[in-house]
C-alpha positions as CSV (number, residue, x, y, z in Angstrom):
1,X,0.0,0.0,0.0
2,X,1.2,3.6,-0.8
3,X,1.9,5.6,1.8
4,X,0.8,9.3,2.0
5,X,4.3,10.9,0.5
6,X,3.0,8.7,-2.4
7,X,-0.1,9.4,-2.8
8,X,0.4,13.2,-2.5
9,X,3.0,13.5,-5.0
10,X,1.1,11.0,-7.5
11,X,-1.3,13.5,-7.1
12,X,0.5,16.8,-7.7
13,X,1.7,15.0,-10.7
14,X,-1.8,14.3,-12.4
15,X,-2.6,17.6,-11.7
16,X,0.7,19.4,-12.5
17,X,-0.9,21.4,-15.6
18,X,-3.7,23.0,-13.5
19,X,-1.7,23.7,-10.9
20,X,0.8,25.5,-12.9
21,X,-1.4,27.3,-14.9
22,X,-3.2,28.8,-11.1
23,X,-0.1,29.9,-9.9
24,X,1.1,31.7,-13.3
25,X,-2.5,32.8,-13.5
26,X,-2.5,34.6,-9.7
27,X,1.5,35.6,-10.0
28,X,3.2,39.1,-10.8
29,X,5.8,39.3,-13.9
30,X,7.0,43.0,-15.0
31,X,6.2,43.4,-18.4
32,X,9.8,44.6,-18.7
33,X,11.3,41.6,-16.8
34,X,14.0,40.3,-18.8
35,X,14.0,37.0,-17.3
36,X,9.8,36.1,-17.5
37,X,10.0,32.8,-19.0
38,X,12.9,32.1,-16.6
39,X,10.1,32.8,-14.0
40,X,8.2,30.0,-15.7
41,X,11.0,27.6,-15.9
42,X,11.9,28.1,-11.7
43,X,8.0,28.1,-10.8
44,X,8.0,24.8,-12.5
45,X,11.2,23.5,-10.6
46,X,10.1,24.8,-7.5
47,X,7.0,22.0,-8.0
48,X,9.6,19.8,-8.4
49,X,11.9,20.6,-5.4
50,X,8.2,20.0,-3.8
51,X,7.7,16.6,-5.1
52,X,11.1,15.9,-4.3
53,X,10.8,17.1,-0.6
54,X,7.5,15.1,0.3
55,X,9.6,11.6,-0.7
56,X,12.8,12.1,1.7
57,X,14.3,15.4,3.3
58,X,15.8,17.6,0.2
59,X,19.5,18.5,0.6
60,X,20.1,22.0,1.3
61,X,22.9,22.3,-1.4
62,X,19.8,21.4,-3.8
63,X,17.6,23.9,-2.5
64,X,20.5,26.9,-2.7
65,X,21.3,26.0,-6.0
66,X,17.5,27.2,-7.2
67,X,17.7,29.9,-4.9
68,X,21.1,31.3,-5.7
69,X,20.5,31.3,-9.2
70,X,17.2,32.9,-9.0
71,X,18.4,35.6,-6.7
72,X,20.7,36.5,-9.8
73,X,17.9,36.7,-12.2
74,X,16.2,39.4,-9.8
75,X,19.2,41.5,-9.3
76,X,19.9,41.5,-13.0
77,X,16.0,42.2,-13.7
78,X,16.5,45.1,-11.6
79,X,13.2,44.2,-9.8
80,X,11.5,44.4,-6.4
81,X,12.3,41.2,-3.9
82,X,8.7,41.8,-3.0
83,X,7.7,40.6,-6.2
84,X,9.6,37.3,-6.0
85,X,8.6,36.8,-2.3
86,X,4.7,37.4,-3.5
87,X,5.0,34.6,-6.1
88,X,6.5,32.9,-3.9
89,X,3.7,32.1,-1.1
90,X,1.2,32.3,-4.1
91,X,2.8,29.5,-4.8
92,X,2.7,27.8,-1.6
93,X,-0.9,28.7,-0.9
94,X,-1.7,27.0,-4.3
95,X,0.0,23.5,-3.5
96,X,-1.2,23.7,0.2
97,X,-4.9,24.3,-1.7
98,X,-3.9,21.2,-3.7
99,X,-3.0,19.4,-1.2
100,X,-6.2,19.4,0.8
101,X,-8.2,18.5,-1.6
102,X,-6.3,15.7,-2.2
103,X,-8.6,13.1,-0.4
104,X,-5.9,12.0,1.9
105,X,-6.3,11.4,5.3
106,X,-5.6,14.6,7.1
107,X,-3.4,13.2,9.8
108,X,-1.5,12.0,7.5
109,X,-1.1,14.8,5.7
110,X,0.3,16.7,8.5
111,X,4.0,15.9,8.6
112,X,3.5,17.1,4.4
113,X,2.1,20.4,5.3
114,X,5.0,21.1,7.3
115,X,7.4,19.9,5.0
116,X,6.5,21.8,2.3
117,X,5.8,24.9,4.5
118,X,9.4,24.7,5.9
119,X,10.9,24.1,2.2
120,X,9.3,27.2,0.6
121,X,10.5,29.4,3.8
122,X,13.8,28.1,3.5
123,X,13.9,28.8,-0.2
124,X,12.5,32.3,0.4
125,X,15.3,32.8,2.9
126,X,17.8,31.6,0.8
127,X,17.0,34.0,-2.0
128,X,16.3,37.1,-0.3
129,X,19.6,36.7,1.3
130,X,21.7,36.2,-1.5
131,X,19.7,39.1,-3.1
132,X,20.8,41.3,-0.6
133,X,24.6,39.9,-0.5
134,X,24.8,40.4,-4.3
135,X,23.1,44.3,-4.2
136,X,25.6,45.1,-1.1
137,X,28.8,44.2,-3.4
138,X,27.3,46.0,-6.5
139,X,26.9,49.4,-4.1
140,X,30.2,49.0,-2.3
141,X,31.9,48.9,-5.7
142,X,30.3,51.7,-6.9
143,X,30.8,53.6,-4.2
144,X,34.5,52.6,-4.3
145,X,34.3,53.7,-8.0
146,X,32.8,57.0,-7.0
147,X,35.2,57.4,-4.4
148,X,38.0,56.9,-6.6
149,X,36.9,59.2,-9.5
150,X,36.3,61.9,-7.0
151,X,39.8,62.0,-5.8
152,X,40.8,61.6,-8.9
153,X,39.4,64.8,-9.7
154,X,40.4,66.1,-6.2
155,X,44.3,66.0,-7.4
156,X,43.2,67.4,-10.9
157,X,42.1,70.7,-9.2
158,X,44.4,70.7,-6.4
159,X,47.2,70.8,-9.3
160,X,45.4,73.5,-11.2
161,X,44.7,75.6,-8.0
162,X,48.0,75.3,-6.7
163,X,50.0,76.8,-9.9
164,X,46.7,79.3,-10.2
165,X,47.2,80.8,-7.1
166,X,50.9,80.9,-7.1
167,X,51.1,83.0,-10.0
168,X,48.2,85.3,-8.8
169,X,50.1,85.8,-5.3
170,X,53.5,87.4,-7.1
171,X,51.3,90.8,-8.3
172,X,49.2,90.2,-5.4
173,X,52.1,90.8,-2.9
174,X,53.3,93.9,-5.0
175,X,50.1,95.9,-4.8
176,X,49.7,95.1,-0.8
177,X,53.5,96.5,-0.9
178,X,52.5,99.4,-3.0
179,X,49.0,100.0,-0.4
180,X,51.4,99.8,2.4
181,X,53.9,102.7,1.2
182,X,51.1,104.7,0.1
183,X,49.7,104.2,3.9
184,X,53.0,105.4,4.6
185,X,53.1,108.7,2.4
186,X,49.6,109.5,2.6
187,X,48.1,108.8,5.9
188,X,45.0,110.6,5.5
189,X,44.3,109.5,1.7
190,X,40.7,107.6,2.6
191,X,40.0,104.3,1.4
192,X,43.3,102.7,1.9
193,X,42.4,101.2,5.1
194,X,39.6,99.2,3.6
195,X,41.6,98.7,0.4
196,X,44.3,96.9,2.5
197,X,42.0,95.0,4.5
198,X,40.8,93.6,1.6
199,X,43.8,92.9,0.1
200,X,44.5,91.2,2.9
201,X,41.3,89.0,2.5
202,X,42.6,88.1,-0.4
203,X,45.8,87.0,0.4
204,X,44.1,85.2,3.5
205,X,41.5,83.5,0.4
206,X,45.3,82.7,-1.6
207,X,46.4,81.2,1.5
208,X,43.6,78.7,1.7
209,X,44.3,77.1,-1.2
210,X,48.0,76.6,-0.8
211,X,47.1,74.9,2.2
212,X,45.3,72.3,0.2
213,X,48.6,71.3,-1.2
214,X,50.6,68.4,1.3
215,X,53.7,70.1,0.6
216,X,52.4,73.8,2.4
217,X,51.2,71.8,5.3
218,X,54.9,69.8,6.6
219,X,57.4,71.2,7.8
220,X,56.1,74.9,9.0
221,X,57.9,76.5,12.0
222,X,56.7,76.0,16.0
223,X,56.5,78.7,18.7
224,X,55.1,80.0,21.5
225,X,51.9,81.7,21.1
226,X,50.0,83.5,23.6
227,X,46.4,82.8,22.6
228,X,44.6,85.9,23.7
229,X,46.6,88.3,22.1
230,X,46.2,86.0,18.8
231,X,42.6,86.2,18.5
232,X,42.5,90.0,19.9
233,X,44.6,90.8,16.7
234,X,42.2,88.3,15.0
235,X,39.3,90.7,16.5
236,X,40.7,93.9,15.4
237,X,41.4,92.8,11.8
238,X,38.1,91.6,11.3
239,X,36.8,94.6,12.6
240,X,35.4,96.0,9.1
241,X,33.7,92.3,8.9
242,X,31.7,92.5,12.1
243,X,30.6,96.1,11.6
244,X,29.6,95.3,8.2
245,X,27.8,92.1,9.2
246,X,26.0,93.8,12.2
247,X,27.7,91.3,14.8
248,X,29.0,91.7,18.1
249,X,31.9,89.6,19.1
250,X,31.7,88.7,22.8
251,X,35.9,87.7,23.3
252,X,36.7,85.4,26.5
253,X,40.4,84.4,26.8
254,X,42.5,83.8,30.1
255,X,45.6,86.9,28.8
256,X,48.3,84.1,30.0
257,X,47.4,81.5,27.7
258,X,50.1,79.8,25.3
259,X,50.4,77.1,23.4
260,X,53.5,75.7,21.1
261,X,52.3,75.7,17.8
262,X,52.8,77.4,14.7
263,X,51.2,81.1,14.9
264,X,50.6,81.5,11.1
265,X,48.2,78.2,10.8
266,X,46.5,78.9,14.6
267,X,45.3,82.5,13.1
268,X,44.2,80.9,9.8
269,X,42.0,78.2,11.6
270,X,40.5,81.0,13.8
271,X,40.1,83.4,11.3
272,X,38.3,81.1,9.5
273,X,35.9,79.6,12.0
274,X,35.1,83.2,12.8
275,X,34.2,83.8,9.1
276,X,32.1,81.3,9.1
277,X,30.3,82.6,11.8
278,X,30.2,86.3,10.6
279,X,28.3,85.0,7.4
280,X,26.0,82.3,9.2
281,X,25.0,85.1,11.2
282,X,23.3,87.1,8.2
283,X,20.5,84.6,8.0
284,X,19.1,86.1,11.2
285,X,17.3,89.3,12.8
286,X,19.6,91.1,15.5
287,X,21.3,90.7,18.0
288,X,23.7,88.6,16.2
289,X,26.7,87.7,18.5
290,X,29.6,85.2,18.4
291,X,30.9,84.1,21.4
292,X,35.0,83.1,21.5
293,X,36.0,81.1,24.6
294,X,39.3,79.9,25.3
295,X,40.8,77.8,28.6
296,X,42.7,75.4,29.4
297,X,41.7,72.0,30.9
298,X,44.1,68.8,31.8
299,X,46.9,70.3,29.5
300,X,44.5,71.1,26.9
301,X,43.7,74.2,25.1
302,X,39.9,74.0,24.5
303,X,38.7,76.8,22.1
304,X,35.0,77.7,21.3
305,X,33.4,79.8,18.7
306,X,30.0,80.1,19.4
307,X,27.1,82.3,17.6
308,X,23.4,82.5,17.3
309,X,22.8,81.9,13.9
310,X,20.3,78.9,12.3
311,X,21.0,75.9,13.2
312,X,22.9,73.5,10.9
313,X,21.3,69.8,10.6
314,X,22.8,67.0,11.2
315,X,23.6,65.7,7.8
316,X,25.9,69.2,6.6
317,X,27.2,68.3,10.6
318,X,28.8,64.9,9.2
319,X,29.8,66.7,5.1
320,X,31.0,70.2,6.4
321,X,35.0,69.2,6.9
322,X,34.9,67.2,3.6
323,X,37.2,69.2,0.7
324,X,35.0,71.3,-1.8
325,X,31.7,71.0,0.5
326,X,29.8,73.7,0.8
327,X,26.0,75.2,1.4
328,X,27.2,78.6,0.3
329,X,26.5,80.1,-3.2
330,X,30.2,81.4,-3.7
331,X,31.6,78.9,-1.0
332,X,35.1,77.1,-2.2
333,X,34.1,74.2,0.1
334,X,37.6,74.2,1.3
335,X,37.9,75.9,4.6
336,X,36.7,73.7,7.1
337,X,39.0,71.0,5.6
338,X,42.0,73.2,6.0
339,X,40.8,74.4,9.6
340,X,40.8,70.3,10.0
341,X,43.7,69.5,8.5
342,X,45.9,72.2,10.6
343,X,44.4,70.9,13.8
344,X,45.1,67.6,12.9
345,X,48.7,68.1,12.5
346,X,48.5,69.6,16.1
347,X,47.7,66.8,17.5
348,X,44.3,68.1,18.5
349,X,40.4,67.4,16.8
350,X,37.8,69.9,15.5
351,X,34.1,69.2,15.6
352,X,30.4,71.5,15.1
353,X,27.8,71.0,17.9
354,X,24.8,73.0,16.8
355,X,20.8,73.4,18.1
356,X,18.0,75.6,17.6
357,X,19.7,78.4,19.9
358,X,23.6,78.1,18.8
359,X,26.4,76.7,17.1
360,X,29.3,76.0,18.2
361,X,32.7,74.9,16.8
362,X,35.1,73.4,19.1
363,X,38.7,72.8,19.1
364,X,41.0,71.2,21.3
365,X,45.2,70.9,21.1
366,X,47.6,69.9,23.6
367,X,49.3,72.8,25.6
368,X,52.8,71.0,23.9
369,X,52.3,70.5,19.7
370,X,55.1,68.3,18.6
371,X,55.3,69.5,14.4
């Protein structure tokens, strides 16, 4: 006598045809799905992974090779999972439907519905998983692609920036020489002031970009610097700035703080961060204030600028010390990644905290900068 296993799959195979033509009926195939008589072809291997299965336990190797294969097929289709896990359990609720109206005692078909339930799971699993294993490769390779292109194109404009600006700082450096002299001769000849600030902006902007280069950044000269007289001068040269900008700058500094680093790359990080603030400030109604604190905790030089401007979300938080990012219209982008760069080589970290109320960009270096 036949035993259920038997009976069942004698059964399936008589009604094979109808059962196929249900399921094709009930499933989903993009019109544009290159591989939609390979959907077919598997639907009609699944059935017999099925029959298989009911007969003795199918070998997971078998299974995976179905699977695997049509995980491939849906990645190169460039189609929705949900689509192959929907046919799927059409598919299963159809031989489940079959299978109760086989006329087989339903104690004995028990056991079946639980092997078949736990092969089509499994084979779902299977799939999906390799799915996702194969999409996770394609996006890390193009994102190494993408990676590499854009420093490709990082050392292209470094290159061309570099020999720019180096032939637009030799007349640059004349005509600040030739403001200075006339400051000299003419004292009260008005506009010079604010010609030479600007010229100094300017040469500050040149700077910038040099700094870019690996070569400006090794090698540059260590000192003693007393902090609070560094960002007072900072204060007084950007003077024109803040008036202009409508911005009150609120300066906290202990007057005996030093540090040993190099002066020159201190003022540009500063200078910068204070920049920043200066324009950030413009998107907002008075009183616009920036706040500079400096102290000195566990041999540590802590340095906040803090203003009241909009807050900056979280996703320019993670971009904004990245080269060439920038939200400004006229921004370079390149700023920040100097300011980080510099503080870097001083042994110390940079990083933006910023809410509804404030920003604030904080920097830390030890008291001692080995350079």
């Amino acid at each position: 006598m036949k035993d259920a296993s038997e009976k069942l799959t004698l059964f399936l195979e008589q009604n094979a045809k109808e059962f196929i033509f249900n399921w094709r009926k009930k499933s989903v195939i993009s019109e544009d799905d290159p591989y939609r008589e390979e959907v077919i072809k598997n639907g009609i291997q699944m059935f017999q992974l099925v029959k298989m299965a009911l007969k003795e336990p199918l070998k997971e190797e078998v299974m995976k090779q179905l699977a695997y294969k049509l995980a491939r097929e849906r990645v190169e289709a460039n189609v929705n999972i949900s689509e192959f896990v929907y046919n799927v359990n059409i598919g299963k609720s159809e031989i489940i439907r079959w299978v109760g109206n086989s006329g087989i005692d339903l104690h004995e078909l028990r056991p079946l519905f639980e092997r078949i339930n736990t092969l089509f799971d499994e084979f779902s699993y299977h799939t999906v998983r390799k799915y996702t294993e194969i999409k996770e490769q394609q996006l890390q390779e193009k994102d190494s692609y993408i990676h590499q292109t854009h420093k490709e194109r990082l050392t292209i404009l470094g290159q061309m920036s570099s020999s720019f600006v180096h032939e637009f700082r030799n007349p640059l450096t004349a005509i600040i020489g030739f403001t200075k002299l006339l400051q000299h001769d003419y004292p009260h000849l008005p506009y010079l002031d604010i010609m030479q600030h600007e010229l100094d902006q300017l040469n500050y902007r040149i700077s910038q970009f040099l700094h870019v280069s690996r070569k400006d950044l090794i090698g540059s000269r260590k000192e003693e610097v007393n902090l609070s007289f560094l960002l007072q001068e900072l204060t007084e040269f950007l003077y024109p700035s803040l008036l202009s900008g409508d911005v009150t700058l609120q300066l906290d500094a202990d007057p005996m703080l030093t540090i040993n680093g190099n002066k020159d790359e201190l003022r540009q990080v500063f200078l910068n961060l204070i920049m920043n603030s200066i324009d950030a400030l413009q998107q907002k109604e008075s009183p616009r204030i920036i706040r500079v604190e400096c102290k000195e905790i566990d041999n540590q030089i802590e340095l906040k600028i803090i203003n009241n401007g909009p807050k900056i979300t979280e996703d320019v938080i993670h971009a904004i010390f990245e080269p060439f990012f920038t939200t400004k219209d006229l921004g370079t982008g390149i700023g920040l990644y100097i300011c980080k760069k510099l503080i870097e080589k001083h042994d110390g970290e940079i990083y933006c905290h910023s809410t509804e109320e404030q920003t604030s960009f904080v920097v830390k270096v030890p008291v001692f900068v080995v350079i």
